[in-house]
C-alpha positions in Angstrom: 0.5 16.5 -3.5 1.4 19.1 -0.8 -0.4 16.9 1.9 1.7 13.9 1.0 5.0 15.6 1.2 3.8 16.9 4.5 2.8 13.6 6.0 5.9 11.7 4.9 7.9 15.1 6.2 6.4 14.2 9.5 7.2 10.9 9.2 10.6 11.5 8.8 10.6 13.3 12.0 8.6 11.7 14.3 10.7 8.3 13.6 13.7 10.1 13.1 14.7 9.1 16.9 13.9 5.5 16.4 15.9 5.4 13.5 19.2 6.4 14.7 18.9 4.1 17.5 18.6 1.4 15.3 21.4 2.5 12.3 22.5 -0.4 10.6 25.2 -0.8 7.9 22.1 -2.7 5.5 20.9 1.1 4.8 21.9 1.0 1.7 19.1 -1.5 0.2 17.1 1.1 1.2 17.9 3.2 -2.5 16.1 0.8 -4.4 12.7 0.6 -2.1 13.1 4.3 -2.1 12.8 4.2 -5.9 9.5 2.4 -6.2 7.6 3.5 -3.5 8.3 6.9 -4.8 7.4 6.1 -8.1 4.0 4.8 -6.9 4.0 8.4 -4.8 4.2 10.0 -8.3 1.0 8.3 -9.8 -0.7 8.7 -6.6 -3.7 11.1 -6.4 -2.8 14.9 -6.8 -0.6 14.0 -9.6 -3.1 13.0 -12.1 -7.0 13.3 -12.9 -7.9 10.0 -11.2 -11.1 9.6 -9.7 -11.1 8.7 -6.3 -13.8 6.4 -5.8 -11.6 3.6 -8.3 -8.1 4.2 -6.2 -9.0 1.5 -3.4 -9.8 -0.9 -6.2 -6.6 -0.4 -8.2 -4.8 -0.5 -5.4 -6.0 -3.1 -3.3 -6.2 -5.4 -6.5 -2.2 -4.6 -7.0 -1.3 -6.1 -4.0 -3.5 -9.5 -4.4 -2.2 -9.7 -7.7 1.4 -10.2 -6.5 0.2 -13.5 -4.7 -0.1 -15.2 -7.9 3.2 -13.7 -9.3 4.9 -14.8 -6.2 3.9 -18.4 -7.1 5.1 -17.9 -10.8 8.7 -16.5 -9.2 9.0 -19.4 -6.6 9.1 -22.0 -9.9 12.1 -20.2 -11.5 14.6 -20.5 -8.7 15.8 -19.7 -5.7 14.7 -16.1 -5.8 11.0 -17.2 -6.1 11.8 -19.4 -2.6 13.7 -16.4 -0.8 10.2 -14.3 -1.4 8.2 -17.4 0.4 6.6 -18.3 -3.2 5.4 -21.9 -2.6 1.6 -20.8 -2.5 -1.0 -23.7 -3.1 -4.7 -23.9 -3.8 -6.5 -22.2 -1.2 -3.8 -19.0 -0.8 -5.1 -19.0 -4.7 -8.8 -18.9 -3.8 -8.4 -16.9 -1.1 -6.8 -14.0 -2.6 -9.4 -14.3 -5.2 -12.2 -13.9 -3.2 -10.6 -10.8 -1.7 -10.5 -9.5 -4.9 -13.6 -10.3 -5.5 -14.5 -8.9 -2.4 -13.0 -5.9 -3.4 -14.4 -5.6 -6.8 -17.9 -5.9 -5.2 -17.4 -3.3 -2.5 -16.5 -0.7 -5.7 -18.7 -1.7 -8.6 -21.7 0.5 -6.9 -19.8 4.0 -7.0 -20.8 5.9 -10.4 -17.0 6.9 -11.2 -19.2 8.9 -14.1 -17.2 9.5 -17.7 -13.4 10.7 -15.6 -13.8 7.0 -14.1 -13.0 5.6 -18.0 -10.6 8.1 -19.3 -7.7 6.3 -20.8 -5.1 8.8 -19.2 -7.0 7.9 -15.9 -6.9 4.1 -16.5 -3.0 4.3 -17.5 -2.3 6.3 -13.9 -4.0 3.5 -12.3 -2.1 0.4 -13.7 1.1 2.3 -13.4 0.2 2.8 -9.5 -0.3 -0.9 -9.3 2.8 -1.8 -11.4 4.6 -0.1 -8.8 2.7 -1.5 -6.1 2.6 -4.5 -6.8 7.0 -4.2 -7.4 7.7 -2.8 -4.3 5.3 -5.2 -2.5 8.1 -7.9 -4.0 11.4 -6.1 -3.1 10.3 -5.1 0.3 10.0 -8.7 1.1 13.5 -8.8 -0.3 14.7 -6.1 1.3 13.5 -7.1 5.1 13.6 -11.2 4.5 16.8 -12.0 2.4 19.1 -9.1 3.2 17.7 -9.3 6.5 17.2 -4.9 6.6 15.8 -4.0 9.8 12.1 -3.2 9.3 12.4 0.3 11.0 15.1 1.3 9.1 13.7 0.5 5.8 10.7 2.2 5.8 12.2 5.4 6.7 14.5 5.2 4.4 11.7 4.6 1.6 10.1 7.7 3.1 12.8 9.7 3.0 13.3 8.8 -0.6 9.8 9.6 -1.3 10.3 13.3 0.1 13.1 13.5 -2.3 11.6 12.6 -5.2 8.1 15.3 -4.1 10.3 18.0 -3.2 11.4 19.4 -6.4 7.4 20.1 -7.4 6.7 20.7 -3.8 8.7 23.4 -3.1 7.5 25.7 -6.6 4.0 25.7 -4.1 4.9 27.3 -0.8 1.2 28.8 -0.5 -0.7 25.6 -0.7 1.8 23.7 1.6 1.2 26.4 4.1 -2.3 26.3 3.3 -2.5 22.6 4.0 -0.4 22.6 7.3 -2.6 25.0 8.4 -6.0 23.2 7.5 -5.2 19.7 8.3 -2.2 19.8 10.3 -3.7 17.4 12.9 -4.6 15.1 10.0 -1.0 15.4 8.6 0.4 14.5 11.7 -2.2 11.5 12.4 -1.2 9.9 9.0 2.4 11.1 9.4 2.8 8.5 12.8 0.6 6.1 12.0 0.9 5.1 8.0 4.6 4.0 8.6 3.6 2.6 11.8 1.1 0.0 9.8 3.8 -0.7 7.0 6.6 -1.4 9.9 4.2 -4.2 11.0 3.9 -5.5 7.7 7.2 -5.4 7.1 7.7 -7.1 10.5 5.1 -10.0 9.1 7.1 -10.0 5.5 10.5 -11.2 7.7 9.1 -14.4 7.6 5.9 -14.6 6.1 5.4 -15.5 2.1 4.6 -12.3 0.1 1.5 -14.4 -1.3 0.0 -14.4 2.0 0.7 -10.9 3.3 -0.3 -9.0 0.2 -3.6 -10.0 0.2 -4.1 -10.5 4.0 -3.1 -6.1 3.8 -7.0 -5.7 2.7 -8.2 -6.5 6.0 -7.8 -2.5 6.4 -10.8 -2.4 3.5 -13.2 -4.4 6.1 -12.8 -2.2 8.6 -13.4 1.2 6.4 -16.9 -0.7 5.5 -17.5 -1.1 9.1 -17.1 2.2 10.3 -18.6 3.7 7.1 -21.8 1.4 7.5 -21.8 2.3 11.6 -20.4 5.8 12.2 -20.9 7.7 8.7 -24.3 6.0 7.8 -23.2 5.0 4.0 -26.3 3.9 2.0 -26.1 0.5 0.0 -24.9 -1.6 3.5 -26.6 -4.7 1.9 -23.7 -4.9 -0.8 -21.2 -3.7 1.9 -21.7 -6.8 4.2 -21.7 -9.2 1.0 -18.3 -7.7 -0.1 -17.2 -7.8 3.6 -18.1 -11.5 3.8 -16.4 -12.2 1.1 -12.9 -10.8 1.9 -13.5 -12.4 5.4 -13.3 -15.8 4.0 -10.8 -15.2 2.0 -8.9 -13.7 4.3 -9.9 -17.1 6.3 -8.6 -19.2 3.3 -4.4 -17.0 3.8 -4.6 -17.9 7.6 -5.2 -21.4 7.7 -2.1 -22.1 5.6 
């Protein structure tokens, strides 16, 4: 928990700058993006006994899951259209086959007994519950009250150091412990996470929800790759199966 109040600390400064550059009066949406993303924050890892070897599947499956929804939305009004709902067949498939591709890259690590604990299992949906809401509103938020992209995702960060502070600050050992042993890592994360959501954001401002969500797991691909190359990860058959798989999938969203 300390390192993700640091990194989103260091967020908060290093785009601070940027930020009041770009102040707009559409701040305010920001309160309600705040409140998800730091709900999600809360059930993240650090929080509760979750193993970590089934977080990239909950998580990744969260946001292909709100491709579908999307599509459910766009049929109930004009809501459904603002979040860019009309999905057909093939953003269907394709964000099916990601999951799948997902699902195969995970299915080999031996999460052991912790990986079916019931408390473990209910952390995880609630993470993707609130994934899978902000995902929605943060299309809102940057295509239909037209939020500058910058601006909102600082503004969700800062709301996230909020919301960790109160537990943070009862720890002052362990957050100095944790500057101290991966401050370079802190900072790394700290400039670049929010760096990678700006551009999604930037794609959300007029790209339907269906087809960004999914598309995100292109950022699983490239973990395989460099885990298969650089760190010499046994099972690499399986790997490149699951990496095909999200490939065309990922094919499928970009020839809409």
């Amino acid at each position: 928990m300390a390192f993700l109040w640091i990194f989103d600390s260091v967020s908060l400064v290093a785009y601070a700058p940027l930020v009041l550059y770009l102040w707009a009066w559409r701040h305010r949406h920001c309160s309600t993006g705040c409140s998800v993303h730091g709900g999600q924050r809360c059930t993240s890892p650090g929080l509760f006994p979750l193993p970590p070897t089934r977080l990239p599947e909950r998580r990744s499956l969260a946001r292909v899951s709100v491709g579908p929804g999307n599509r459910t939305a766009a049929r109930h009004g004009r809501s459904g259209r603002d979040l860019g709902g009309a999905t057909d067949r093939r953003a269907i498939l394709g964000g099916g086959l990601i999951a799948a591709g997902i699902l195969t890259l995970t299915s080999g690590h031996g999460g052991g007994q912790a990986s079916g604990s019931p408390k473990a299992a209910a952390y995880a949906v609630m993470t993707g519950a609130f994934i899978a809401a902000y995902t929605v509103w943060d299309k809102q938020a940057v295509s239909a009250l037209l939020v500058n992209p910058v601006l909102y995702s600082w503004g969700t960060t800062l709301g996230r150091v909020l919301l960790l502070t109160p537990r943070v600050v009862t720890r002052p050992t362990e957050i100095a412990s944790t500057w101290r042993l991966h401050r370079a890592e802190a900072i790394g994360v700290g400039v670049l996470s929010p760096l990678a959501y700006i551009l999604v954001l930037v794609a959300l401002v007029s790209t339907p929800v269906s087809y960004v969500a999914p598309a995100r797991e292109i950022g699983i691909l490239v973990v395989v790759l460099m885990g298969a190359r650089w760190l010499t990860e046994p099972d690499v058959t399986r790997r490149w199966v699951a990496a095909v798989i999200m490939v065309v999938g990922i094919a499928l969203l970009a020839v809409q």
